[in-house]
SEROLO-251614 format. One record per residue (C-alpha): residue number from 1; residue in one letter; x, y, z. Coordinates in steps of 0.25 Angstrom, whole numbers, always signed. Layout:
REM SEROLO-251614
{site NUM, A, {X, Y, Z}};
...
REM end
This chain:
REM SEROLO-251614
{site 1, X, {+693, +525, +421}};
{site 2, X, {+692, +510, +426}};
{site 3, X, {+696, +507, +440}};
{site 4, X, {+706, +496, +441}};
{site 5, X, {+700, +483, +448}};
{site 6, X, {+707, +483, +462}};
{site 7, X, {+716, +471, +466}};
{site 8, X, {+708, +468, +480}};
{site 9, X, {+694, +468, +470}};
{site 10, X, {+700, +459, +461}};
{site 11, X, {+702, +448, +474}};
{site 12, X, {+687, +447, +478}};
{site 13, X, {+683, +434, +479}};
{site 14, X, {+669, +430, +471}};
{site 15, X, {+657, +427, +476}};
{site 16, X, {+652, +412, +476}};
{site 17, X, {+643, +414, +465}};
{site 18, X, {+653, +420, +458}};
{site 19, X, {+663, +418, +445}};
{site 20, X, {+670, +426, +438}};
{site 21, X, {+657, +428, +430}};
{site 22, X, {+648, +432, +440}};
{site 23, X, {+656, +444, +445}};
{site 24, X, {+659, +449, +431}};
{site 25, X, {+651, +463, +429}};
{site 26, X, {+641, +462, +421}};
{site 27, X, {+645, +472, +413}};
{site 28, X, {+659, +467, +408}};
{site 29, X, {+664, +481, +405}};
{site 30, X, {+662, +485, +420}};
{site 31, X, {+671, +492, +426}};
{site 32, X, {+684, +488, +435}};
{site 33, X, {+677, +493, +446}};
{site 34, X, {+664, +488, +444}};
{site 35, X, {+670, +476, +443}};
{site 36, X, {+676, +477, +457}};
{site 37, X, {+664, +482, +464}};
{site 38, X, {+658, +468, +456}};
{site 39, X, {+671, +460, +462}};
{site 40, X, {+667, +466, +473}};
{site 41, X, {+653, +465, +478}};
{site 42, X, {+655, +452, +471}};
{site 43, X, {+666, +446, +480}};
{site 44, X, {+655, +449, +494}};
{site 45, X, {+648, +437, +493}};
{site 46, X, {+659, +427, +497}};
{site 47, X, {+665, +435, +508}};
{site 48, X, {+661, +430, +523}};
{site 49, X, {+659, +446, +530}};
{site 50, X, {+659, +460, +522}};
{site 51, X, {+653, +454, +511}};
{site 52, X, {+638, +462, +510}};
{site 53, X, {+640, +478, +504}};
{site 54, X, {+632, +488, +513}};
{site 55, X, {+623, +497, +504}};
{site 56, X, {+614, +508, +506}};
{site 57, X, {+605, +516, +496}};
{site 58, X, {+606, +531, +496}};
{site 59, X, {+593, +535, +490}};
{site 60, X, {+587, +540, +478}};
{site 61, X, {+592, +549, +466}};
{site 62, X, {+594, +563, +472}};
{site 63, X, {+590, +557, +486}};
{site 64, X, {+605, +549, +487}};
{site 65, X, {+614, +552, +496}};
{site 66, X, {+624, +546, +505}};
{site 67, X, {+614, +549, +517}};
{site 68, X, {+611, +535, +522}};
{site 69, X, {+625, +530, +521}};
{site 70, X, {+632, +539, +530}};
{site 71, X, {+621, +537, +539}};
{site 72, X, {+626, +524, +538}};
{site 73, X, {+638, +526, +540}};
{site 74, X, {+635, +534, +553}};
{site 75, X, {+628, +523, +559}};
{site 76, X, {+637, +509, +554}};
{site 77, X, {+651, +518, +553}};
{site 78, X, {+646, +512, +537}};
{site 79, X, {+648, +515, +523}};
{site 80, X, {+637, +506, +516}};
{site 81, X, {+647, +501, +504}};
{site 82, X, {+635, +504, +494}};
{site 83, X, {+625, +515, +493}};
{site 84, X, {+614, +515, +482}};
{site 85, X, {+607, +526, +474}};
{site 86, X, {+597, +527, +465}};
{site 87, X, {+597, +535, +452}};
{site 88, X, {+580, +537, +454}};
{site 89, X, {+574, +552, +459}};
{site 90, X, {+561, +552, +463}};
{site 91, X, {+556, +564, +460}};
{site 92, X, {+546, +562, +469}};
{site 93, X, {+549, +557, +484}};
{site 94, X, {+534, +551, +487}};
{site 95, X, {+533, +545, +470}};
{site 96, X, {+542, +535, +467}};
{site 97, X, {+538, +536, +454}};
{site 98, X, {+542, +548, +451}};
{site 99, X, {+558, +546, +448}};
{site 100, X, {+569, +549, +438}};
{site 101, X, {+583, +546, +439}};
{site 102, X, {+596, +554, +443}};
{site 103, X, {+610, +551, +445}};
{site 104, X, {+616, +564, +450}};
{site 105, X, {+615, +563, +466}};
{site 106, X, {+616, +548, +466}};
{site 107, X, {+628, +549, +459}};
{site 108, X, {+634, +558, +469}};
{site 109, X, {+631, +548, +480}};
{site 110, X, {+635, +535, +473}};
{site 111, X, {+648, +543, +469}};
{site 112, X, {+652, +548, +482}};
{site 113, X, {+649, +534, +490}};
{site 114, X, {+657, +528, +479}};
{site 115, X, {+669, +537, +480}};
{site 116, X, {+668, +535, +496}};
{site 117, X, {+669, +519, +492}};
{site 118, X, {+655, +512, +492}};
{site 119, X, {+649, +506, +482}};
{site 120, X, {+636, +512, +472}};
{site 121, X, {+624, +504, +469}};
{site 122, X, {+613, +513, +459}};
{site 123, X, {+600, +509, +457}};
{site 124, X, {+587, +519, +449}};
{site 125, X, {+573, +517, +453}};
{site 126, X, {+570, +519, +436}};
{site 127, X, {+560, +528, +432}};
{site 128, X, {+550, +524, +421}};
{site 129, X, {+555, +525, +408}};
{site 130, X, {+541, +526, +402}};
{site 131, X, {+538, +537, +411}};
{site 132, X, {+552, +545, +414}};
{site 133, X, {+545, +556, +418}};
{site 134, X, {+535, +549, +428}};
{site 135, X, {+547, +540, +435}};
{site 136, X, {+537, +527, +435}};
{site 137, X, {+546, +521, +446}};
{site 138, X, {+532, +512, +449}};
{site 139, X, {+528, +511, +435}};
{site 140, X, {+521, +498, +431}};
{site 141, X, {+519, +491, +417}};
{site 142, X, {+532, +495, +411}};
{site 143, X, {+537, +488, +400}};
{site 144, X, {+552, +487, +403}};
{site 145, X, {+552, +483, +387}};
{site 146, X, {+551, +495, +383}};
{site 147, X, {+562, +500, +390}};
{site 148, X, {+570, +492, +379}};
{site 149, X, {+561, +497, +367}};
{site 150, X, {+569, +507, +359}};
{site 151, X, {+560, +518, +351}};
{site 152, X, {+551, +518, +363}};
{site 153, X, {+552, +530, +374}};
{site 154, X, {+552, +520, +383}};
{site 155, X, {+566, +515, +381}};
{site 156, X, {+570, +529, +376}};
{site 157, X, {+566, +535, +390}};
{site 158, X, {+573, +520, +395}};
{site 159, X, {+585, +523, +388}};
{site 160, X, {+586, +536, +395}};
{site 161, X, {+584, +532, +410}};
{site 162, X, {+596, +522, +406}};
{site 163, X, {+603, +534, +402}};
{site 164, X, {+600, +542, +414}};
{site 165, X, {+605, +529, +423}};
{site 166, X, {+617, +528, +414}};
{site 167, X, {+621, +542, +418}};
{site 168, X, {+622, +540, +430}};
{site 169, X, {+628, +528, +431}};
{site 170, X, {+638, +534, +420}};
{site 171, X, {+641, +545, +433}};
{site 172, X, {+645, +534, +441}};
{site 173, X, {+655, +527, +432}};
{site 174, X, {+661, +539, +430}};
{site 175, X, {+663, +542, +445}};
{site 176, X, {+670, +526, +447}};
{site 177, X, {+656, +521, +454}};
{site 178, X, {+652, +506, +452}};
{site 179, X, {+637, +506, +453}};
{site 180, X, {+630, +493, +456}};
{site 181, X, {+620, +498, +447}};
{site 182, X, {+604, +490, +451}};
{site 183, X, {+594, +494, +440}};
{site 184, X, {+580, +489, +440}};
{site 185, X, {+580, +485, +454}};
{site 186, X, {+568, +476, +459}};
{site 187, X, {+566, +471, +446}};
{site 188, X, {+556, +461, +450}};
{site 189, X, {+546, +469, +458}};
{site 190, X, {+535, +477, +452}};
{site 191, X, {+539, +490, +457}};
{site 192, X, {+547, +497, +448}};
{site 193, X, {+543, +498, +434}};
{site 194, X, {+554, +489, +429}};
{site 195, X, {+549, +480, +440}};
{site 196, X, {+542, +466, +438}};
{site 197, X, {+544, +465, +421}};
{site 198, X, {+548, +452, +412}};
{site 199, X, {+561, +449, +417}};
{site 200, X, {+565, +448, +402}};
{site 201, X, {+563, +460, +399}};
{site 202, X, {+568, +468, +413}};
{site 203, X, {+581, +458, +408}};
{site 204, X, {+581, +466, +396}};
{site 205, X, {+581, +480, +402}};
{site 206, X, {+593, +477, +413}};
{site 207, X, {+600, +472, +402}};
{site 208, X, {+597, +483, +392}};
{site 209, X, {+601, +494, +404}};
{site 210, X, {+614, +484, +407}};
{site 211, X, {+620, +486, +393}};
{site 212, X, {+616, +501, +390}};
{site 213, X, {+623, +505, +404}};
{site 214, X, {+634, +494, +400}};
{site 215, X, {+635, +496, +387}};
{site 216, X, {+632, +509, +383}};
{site 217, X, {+634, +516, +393}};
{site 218, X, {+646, +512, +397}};
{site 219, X, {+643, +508, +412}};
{site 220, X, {+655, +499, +418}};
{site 221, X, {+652, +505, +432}};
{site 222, X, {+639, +496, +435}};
{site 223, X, {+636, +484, +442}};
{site 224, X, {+621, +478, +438}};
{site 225, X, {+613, +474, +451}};
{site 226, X, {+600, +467, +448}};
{site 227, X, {+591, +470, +460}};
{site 228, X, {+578, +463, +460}};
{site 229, X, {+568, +466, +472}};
{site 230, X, {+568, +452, +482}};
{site 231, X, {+557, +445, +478}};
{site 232, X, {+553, +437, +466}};
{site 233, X, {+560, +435, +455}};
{site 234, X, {+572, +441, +457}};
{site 235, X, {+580, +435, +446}};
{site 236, X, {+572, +435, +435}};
{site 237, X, {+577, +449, +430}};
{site 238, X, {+590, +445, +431}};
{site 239, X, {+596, +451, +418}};
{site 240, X, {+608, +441, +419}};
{site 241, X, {+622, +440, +424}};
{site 242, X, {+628, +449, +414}};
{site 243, X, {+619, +461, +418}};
{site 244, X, {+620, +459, +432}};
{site 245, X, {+632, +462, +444}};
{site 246, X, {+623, +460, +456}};
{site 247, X, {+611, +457, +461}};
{site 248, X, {+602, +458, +473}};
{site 249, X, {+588, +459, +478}};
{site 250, X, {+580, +473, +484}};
{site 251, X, {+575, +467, +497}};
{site 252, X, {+568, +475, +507}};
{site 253, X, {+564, +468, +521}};
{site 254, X, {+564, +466, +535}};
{site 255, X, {+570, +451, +535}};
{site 256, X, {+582, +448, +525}};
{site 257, X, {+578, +431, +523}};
{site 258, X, {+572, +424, +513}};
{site 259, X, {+558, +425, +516}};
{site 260, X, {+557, +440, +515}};
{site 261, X, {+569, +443, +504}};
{site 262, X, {+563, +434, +491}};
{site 263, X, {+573, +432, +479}};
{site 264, X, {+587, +430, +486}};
{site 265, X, {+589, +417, +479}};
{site 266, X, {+586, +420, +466}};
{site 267, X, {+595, +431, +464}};
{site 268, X, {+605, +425, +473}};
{site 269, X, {+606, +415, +462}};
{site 270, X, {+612, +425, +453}};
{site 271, X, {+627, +425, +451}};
{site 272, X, {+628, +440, +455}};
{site 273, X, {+631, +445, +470}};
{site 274, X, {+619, +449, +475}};
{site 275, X, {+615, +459, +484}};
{site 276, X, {+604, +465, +493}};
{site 277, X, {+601, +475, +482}};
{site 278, X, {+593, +483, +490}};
{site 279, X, {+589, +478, +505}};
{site 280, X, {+583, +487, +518}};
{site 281, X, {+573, +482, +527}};
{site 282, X, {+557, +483, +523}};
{site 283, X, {+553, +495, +533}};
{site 284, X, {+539, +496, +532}};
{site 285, X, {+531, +506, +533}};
{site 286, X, {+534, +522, +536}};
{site 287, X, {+539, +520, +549}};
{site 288, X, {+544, +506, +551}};
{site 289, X, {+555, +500, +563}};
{site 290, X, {+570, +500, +559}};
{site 291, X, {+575, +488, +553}};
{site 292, X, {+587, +482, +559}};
{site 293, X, {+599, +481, +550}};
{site 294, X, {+602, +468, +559}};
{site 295, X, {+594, +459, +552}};
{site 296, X, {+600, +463, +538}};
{site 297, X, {+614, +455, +538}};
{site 298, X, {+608, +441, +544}};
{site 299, X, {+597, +440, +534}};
{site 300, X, {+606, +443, +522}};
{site 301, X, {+617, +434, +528}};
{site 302, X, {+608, +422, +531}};
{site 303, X, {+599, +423, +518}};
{site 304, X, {+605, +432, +507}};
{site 305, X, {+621, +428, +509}};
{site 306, X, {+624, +433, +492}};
{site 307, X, {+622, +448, +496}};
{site 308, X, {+633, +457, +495}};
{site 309, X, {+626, +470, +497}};
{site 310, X, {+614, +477, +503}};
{site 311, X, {+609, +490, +498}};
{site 312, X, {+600, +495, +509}};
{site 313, X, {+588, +506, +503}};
{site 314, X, {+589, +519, +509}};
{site 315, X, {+579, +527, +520}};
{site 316, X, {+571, +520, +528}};
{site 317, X, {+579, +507, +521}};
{site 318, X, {+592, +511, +526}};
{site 319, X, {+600, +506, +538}};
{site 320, X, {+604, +518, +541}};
{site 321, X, {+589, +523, +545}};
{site 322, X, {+586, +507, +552}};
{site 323, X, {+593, +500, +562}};
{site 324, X, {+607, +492, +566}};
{site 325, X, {+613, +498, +552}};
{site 326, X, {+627, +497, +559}};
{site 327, X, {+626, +482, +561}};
{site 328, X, {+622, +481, +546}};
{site 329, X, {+634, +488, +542}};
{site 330, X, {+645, +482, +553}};
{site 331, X, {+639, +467, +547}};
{site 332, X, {+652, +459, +544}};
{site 333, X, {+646, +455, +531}};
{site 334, X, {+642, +471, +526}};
{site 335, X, {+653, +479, +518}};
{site 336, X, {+653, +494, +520}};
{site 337, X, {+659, +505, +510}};
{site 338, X, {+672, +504, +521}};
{site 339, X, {+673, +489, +518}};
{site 340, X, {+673, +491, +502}};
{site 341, X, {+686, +486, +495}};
{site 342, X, {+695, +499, +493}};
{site 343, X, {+695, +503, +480}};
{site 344, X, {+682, +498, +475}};
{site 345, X, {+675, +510, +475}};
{site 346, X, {+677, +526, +476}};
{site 347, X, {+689, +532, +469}};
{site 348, X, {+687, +538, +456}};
{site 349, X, {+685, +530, +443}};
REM end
């Protein structure tokens, strides 16, 4: 059942990148209140003070839970307004490698925070499609062409990890939940095995996975993130406007300024809101000092002034296990769950 677009959504004023086209979904059978989350998260940019969303990943697969924001709200009186899971399960805690892909306990996460009023992000650390049964998390040399090669078991065993992810996805729609939906993060680092390919043809899988989850699957409930990791080129996998919501960058370090987060400008120049997709201090080593939550805001305000969230990792990433989390969260300029518009989230759908 569609959720009617509340009147106070509808009122949001645009950002200054933006006209009417640039906060259209992508998808233009989203859902009334995707488009009101979109309205939403679209409207920060222009605003002088609560204008930049808390978020805070849970962990992965089975691993999520709602651990690490209650300790959050233990120590800031906060609610982040969004917390992250990830549909990957390692199956093995010391082998990154070894992965494949659930939806049950994740769900149960997202649902709840949903219900209680934040807002959902979901992102899958992929496993391997040539190699389901390894995960290949790492894998190099894979040809992300054959992903889109029908009659091949490639894209056979492709087409059923889409399905898998579909799933669960279909899970969430069902329960009401927008999903700010961020597949294929750090796109342009080598890392992952989709990870540093011919943007022409990465171009061609996000658009592929866009209209099967659209189109054929039905899913109105997503909003499209395109996260590549800071660094170089950082928009040439941009699959275009009309597959895109939102974008951001993944940036891990100690100093939030142009000489240690590379890659700003170019995707700044997109006419998406953009966010901190990922951001927690660099913590080297085992046993490194507490970073001091402090220094976050006047970096982001000074030098990134276009984000409208930040999604801190979890662990040793989190505020919550680091220092001065309470003066992140009381910043004039962060937005907590309490400080969402009612009626945006939660309820039943």
């Amino acid at each position: 059942m569609r959720i009617p677009v509340l009147l106070p959504l509808i009122m949001f004023c645009l950002t200054p990148h933006s006209a009417d086209a640039a906060l259209a979904p992508a998808n233009p059978q989203a859902s009334p209140r995707t488009r009101a989350v979109l309205d939403f998260i679209g409207s920060l940019e222009a605003r002088t003070d609560k204008r930049l969303l808390s978020g805070q990943f849970t962990d992965y697969g089975t691993q999520a839970s709602l651990e690490l924001p209650e300790k959050i709200h233990l120590q800031t009186g906060h609610w982040p307004a969004l917390i992250g899971v990830d549909y990957a399960e390692f199956l093995d805690p010391d082998d990154s490698q070894k992965s494949t892909l659930t939806s049950r306990v994740p769900n149960q996460v997202a649902i709840a925070y949903w219900r209680a009023g934040g807002l959902i992000t979901v992102n899958a650390h992929l496993y391997n499609p040539a190699k389901p049964h390894e995960g290949g998390l790492r894998d190099q040399g894979v040809d992300l062409a054959g992903l889109l090669a029908p009659g091949t078991a490639m894209h056979q065993q492709w087409m059923q990890e889409l399905d898998e992810l579909a799933a669960g996805l279909q899970e969430l729609r069902e329960a009401g939940v927008v999903v700010l939906w961020r597949p294929f993060h750090e796109m342009n680092g080598g890392w992952f095995w989709w990870g540093k390919k011919d943007p022409a043809i990465f171009i061609r899988v996000w658009r592929h996975m866009f209209d099967y989850f659209t189109k054929a699957k039905g899913l109105d409930n997503l909003l499209w993130v395109y996260a590549p990791n800071h660094g170089d080129h950082t928009a040439d996998y941009y699959p275009g406007d009309g597959y895109v919501d939102v974008v951001g960058l993944d940036v891990y370090t100690d100093f939030v300024d142009p000489e240690h987060v590379h890659g700003y400008a170019e995707v700044a120049r997109l006419p998406k809101p953009f966010a901190f997709s990922e951001y927690s201090a660099r913590v080297p080593g085992k046993s490194p000092p507490p970073y001091d939550y402090r220094q976050f805001m006047p970096g982001l305000m000074a030098n990134f002034p276009r984000a409208i969230y930040f999604m801190n990792w979890n662990a040793k990433w989190s505020p919550a296990n680091n220092q001065h989390a309470k003066e992140l969260y009381n910043h004039p300029w962060v937005v907590n769950r309490e400080d969402l518009p009612p009626g945006l989230t939660g309820g039943t759908p």
